[in-house]
C-alpha positions as a LaTeX table, in Angstrom:
\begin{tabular}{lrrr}
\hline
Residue & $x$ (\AA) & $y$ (\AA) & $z$ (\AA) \\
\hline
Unk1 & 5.53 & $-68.92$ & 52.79 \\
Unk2 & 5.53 & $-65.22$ & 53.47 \\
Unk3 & 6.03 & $-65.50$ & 57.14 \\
Unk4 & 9.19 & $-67.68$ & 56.43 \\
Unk5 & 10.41 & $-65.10$ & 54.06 \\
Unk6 & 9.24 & $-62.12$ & 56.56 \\
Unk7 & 11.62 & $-64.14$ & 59.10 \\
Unk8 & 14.43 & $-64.03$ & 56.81 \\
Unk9 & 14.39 & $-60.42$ & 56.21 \\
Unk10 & 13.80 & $-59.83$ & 59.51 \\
Unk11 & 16.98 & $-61.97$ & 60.61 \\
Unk12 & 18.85 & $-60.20$ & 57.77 \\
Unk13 & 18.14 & $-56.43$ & 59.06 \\
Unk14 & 18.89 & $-57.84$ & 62.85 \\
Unk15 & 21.86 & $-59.79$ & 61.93 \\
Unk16 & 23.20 & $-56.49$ & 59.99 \\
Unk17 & 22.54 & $-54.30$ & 63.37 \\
Unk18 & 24.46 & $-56.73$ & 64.97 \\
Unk19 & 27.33 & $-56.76$ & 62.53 \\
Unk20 & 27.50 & $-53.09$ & 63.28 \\
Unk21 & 28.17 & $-53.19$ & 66.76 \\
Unk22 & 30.02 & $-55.94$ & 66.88 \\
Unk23 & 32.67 & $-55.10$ & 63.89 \\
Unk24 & 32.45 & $-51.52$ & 63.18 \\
Unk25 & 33.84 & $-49.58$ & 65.93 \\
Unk26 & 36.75 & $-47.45$ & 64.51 \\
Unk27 & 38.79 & $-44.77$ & 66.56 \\
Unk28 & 38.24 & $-42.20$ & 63.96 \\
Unk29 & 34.38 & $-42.62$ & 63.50 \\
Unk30 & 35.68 & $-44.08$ & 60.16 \\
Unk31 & 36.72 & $-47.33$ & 58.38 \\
Unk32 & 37.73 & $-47.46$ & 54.39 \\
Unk33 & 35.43 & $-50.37$ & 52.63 \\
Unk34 & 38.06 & $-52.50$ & 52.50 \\
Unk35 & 38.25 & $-52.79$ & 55.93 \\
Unk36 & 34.92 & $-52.58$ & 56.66 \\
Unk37 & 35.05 & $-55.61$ & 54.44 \\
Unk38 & 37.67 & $-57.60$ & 56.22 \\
Unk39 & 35.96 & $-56.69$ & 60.11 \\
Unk40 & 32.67 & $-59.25$ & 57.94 \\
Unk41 & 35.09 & $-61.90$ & 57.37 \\
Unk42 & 36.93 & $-61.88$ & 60.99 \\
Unk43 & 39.90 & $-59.38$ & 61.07 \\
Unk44 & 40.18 & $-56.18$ & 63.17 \\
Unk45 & 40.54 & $-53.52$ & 60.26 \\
Unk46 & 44.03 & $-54.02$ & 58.45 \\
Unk47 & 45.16 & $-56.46$ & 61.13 \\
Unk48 & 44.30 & $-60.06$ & 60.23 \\
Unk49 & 42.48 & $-62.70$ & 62.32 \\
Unk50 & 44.93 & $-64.09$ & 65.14 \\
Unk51 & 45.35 & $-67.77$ & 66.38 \\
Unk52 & 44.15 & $-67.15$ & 70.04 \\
Unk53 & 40.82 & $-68.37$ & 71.25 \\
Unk54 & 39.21 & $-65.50$ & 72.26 \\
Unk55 & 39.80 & $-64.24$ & 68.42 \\
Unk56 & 38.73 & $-67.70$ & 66.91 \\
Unk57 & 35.84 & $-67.28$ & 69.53 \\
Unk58 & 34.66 & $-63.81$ & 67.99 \\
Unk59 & 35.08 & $-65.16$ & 65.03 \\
Unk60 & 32.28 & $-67.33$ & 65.32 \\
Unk61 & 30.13 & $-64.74$ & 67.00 \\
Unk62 & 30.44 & $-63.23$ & 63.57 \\
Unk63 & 29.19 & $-66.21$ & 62.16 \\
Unk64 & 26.29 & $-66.54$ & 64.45 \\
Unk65 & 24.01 & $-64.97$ & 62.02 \\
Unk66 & 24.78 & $-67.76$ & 58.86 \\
Unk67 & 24.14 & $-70.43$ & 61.74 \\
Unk68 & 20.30 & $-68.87$ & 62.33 \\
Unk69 & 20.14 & $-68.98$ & 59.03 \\
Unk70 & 20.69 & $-72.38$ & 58.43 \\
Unk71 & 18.29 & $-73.56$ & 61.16 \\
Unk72 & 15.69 & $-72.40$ & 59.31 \\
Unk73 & 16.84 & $-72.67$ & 55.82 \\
Unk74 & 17.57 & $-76.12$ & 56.32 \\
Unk75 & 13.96 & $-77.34$ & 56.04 \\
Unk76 & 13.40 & $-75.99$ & 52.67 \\
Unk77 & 13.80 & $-79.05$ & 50.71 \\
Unk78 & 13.48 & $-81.50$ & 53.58 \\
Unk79 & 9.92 & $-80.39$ & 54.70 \\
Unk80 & 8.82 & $-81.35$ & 51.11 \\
Unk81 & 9.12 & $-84.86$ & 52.39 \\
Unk82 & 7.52 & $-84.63$ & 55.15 \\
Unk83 & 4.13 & $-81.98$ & 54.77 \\
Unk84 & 2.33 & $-83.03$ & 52.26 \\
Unk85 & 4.89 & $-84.57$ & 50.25 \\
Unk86 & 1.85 & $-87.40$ & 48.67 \\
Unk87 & 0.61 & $-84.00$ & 47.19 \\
Unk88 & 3.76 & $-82.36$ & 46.37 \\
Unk89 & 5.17 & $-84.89$ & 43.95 \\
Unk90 & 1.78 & $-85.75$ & 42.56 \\
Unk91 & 2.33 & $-82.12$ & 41.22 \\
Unk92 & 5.73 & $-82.50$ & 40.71 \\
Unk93 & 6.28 & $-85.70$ & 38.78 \\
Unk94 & 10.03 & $-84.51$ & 37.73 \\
Unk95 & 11.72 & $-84.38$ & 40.89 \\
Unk96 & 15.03 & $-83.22$ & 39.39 \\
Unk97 & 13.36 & $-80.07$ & 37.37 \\
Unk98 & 11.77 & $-79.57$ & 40.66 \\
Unk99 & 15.30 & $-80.00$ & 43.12 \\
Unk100 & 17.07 & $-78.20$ & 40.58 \\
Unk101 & 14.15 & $-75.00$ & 41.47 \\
Unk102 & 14.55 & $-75.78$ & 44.81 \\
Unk103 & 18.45 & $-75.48$ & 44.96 \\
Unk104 & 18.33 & $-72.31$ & 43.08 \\
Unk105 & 15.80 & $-70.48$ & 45.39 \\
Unk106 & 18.01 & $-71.43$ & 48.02 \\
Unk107 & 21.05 & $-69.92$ & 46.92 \\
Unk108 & 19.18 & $-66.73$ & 45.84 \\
Unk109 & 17.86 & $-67.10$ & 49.83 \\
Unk110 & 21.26 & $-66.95$ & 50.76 \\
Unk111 & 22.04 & $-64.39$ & 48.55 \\
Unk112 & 19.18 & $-62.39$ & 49.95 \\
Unk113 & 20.10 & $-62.72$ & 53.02 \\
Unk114 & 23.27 & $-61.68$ & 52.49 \\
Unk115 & 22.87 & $-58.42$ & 50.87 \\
Unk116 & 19.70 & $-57.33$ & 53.50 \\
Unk117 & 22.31 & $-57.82$ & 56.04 \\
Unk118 & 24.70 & $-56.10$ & 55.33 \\
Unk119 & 22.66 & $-53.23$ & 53.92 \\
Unk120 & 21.41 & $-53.07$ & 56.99 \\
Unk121 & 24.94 & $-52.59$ & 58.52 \\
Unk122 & 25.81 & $-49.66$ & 56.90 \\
Unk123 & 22.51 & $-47.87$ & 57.03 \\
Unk124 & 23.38 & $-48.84$ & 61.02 \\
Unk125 & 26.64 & $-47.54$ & 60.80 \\
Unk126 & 25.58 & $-44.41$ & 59.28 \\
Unk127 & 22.91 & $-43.93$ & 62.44 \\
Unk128 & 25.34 & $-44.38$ & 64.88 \\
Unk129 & 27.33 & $-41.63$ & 63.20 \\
Unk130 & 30.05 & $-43.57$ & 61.64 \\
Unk131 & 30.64 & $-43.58$ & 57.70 \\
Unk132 & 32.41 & $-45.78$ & 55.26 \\
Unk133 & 35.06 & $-44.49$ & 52.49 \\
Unk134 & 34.03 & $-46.11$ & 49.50 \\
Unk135 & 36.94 & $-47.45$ & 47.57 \\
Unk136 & 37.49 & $-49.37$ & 44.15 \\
Unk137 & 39.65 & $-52.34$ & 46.12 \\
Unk138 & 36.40 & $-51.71$ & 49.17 \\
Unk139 & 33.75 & $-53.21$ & 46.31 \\
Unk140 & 36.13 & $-55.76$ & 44.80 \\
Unk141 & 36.84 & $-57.09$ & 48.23 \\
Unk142 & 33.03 & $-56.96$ & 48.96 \\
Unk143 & 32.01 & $-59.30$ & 45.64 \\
Unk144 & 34.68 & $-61.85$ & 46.68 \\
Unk145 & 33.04 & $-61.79$ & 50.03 \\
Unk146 & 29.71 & $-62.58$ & 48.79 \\
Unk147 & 30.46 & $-64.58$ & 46.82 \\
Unk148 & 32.97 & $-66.88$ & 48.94 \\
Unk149 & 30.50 & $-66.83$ & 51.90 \\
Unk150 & 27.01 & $-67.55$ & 50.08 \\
Unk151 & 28.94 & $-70.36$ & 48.30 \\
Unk152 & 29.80 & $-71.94$ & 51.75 \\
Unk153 & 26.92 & $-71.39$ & 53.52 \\
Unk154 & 24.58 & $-72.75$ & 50.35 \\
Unk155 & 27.22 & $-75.85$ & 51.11 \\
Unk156 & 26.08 & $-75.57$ & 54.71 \\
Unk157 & 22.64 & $-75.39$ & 54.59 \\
Unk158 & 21.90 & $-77.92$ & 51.32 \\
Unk159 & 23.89 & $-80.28$ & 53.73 \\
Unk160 & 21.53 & $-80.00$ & 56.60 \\
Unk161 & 18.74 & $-80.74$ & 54.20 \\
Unk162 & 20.23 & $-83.75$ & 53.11 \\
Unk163 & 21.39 & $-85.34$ & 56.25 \\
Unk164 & 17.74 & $-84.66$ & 57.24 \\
Unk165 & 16.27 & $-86.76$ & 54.95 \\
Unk166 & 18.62 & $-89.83$ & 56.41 \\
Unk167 & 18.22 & $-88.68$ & 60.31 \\
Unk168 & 16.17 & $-85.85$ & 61.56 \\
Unk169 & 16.38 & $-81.84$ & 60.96 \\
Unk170 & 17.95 & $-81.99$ & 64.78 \\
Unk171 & 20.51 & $-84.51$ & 63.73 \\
Unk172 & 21.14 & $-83.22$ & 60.33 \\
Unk173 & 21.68 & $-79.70$ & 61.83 \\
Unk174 & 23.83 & $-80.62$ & 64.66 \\
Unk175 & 26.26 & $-82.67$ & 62.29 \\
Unk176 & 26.70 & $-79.65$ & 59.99 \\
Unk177 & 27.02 & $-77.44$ & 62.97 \\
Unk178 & 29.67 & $-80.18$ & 64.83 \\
Unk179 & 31.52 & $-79.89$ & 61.60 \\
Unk180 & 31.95 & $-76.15$ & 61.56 \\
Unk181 & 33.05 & $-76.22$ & 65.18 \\
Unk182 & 35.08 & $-78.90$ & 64.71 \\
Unk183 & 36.54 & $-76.69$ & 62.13 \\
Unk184 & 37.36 & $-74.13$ & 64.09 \\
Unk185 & 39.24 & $-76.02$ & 66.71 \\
Unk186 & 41.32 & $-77.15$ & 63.79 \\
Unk187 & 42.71 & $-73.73$ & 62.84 \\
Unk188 & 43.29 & $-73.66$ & 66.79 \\
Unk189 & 45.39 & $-76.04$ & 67.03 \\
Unk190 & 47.17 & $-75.95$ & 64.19 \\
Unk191 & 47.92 & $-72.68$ & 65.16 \\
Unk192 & 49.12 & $-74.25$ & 68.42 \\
Unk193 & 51.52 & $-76.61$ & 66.32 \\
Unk194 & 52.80 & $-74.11$ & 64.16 \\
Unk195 & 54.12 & $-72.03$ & 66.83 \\
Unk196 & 55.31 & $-75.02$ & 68.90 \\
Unk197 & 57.29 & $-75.98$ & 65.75 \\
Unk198 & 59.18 & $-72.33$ & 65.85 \\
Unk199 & 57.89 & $-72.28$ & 61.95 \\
Unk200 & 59.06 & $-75.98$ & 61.08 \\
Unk201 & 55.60 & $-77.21$ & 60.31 \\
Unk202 & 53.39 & $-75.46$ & 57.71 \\
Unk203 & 50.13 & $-74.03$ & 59.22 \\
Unk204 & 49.08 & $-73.47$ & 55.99 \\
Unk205 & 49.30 & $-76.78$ & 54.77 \\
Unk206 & 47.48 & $-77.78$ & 58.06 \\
Unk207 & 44.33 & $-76.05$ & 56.99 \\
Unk208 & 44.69 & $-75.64$ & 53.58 \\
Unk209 & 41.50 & $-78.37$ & 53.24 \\
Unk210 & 39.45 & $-76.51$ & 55.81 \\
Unk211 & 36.64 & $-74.49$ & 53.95 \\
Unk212 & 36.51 & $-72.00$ & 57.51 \\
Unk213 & 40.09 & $-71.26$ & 56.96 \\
Unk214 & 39.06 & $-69.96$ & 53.96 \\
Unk215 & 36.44 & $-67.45$ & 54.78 \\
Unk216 & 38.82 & $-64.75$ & 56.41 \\
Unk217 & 39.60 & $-62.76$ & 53.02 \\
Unk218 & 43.05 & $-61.57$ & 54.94 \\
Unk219 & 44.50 & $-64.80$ & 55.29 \\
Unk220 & 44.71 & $-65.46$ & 51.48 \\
Unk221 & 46.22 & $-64.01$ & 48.66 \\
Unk222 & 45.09 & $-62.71$ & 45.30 \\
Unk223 & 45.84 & $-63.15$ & 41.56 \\
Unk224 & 45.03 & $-59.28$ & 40.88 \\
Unk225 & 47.86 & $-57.08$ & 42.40 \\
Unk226 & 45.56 & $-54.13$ & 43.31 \\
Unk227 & 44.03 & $-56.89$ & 46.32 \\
Unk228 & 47.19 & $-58.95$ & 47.15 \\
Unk229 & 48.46 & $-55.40$ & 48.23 \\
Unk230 & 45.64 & $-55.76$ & 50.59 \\
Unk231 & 46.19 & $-58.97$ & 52.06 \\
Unk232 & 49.28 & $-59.14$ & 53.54 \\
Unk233 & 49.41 & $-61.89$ & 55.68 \\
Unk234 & 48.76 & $-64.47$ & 53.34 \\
Unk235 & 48.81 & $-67.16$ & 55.83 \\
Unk236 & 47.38 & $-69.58$ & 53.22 \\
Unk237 & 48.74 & $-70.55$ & 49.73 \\
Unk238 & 45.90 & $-69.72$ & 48.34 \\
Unk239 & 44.06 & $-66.87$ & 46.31 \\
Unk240 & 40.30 & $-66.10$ & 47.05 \\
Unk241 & 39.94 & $-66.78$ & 42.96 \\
Unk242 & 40.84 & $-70.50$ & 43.88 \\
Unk243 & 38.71 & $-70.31$ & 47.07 \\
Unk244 & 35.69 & $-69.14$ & 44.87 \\
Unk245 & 36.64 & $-71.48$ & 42.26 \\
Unk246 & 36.58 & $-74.15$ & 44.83 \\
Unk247 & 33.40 & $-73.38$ & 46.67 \\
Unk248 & 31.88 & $-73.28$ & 43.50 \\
Unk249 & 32.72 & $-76.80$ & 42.38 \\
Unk250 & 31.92 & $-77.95$ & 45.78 \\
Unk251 & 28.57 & $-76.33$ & 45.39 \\
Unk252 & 27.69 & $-77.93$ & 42.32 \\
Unk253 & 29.14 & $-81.55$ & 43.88 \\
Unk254 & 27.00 & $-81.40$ & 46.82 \\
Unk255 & 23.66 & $-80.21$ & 44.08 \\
Unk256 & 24.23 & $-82.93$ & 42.51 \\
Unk257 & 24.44 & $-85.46$ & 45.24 \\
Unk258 & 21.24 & $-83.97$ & 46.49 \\
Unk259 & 19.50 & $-84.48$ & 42.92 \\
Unk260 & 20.13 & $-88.52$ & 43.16 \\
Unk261 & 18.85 & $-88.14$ & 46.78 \\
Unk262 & 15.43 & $-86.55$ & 45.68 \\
Unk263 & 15.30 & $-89.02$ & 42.84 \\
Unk264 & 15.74 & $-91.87$ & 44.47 \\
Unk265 & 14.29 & $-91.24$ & 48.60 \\
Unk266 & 11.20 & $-92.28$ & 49.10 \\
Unk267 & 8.33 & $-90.21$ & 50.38 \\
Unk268 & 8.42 & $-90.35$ & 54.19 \\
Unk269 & 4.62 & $-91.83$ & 55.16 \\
Unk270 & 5.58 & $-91.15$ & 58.67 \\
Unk271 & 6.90 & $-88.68$ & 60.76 \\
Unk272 & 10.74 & $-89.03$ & 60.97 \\
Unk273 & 10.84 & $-86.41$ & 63.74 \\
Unk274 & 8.69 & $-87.92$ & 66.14 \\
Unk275 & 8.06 & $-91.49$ & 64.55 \\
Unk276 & 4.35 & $-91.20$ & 64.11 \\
Unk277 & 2.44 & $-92.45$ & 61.11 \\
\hline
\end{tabular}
């Protein structure tokens, strides 16, 4: 257990050295938090996200980190079912007390791993002689980022657990990580169609459903006037309160579609992986 949590902090201070290099390069040795903030979520300082593929591309380099994550994180309630799992639940006779432990660690995993990485980015950006201008709007912007991006990749990673259960972890991983890509190539070309339309057909309305969409803080809007100053593109009819609002609810849906999993999957007695009693 402490070697799996070594690996996350591990991953965390890496992925935040990473984040560094990759986003934080300003001319002027300097960036104000807020834009610090929108370089995690894809833009390029006050400039939001583009449509092209290289951009789309670098935007999931950025992501790169969440998908190591859920490699790894996406065994913690399917391995229950498969090491041990006789002795487990003969410990654990209330599955859904248990699963309901189980989801929470995982969020506060995510959490975790959050924070640790992108600690680790500004300690890293201070080193490389670079600073940050703290700003009110900076730490606003920096909560609705946490919060928007743990929600969806809690979504992410409870999903790979449960696929698991019903496949394998290889399968169950590779369907949650099809999705995301799949997701990607959606903005793409909706992009493509919005600009073939000359404006005619709503690219907003084309992604509005697509949770990845919804992860570049610059694209939506916000209910408090002190951010929608901020976010000026507004390429979605949306405010990050109703993107929170949403991931939460969607969060809680796919909880509670794991709980009647738990309670009603058997114990494997083989191994699903390789087939071997």
């Amino acid at each position: 257990m402490r070697r799996r949590y070594l690996f996350y902090l591990c991953a965390a201070i890496i992925g935040g050295i990473y984040f560094s290099f990759m986003t934080f390069n300003p001319v002027d040795n300097f960036y104000p938090l807020y834009e610090t903030v929108f370089q995690l979520s894809g833009s390029e300082a006050e400039f939001p996200l583009g449509f092209s593929y290289s951009e789309l591309v670098g935007f999931l380099l950025i992501m790169f980190p969440l998908f190591i994550f859920e490699i790894y994180a996406g065994l913690m309630v399917y391995k229950y079912f498969c090491i041990a799992s006789v002795y487990i639940f003969s410990r654990y006779t209330n599955r859904k007390g248990w699963y309901r432990k189980e989801a929470v660690r995982l969020y506060l995993l995510v959490l975790g791993f959050m924070l640790v990485m992108i600690l680790s980015m500004i300690i890293t950006v201070y080193l490389r002689g670079k600073y940050i201008i703290y700003d009110s709007e900076g730490f606003l912007l920096l909560f609705y980022h946490i919060l928007i991006w743990s929600l969806y990749t809690y979504i992410m990673t409870m999903g790979i657990n449960l696929l698991s259960m019903y496949f394998t972890s290889e399968k169950g991983y590779l369907i949650v990580s099809a999705y995301q890509i799949i997701c990607l190539l959606w903005i793409y070309i909706a992009a493509q169609l919005f600009y073939k339309s000359e404006g005619t057909v709503s690219f907003s309305e084309m992604v509005l459903l697509n949770p990845i969409a919804h992860l570049v803080l610059q694209w939506n809007g916000s209910c408090l006037g002190i951010l929608n100053n901020l976010l000026s593109s507004n390429y979605l009819s949306s405010h990050l309160e109703t993107t929170i609002f949403v991931f939460l609810i969607l969060a809680l849906i796919v909880t509670f579609i794991g709980e009647k999993v738990v309670i009603h999957k058997d114990i494997l007695v083989s191994n699903q992986e390789t087939g071997v009693m």
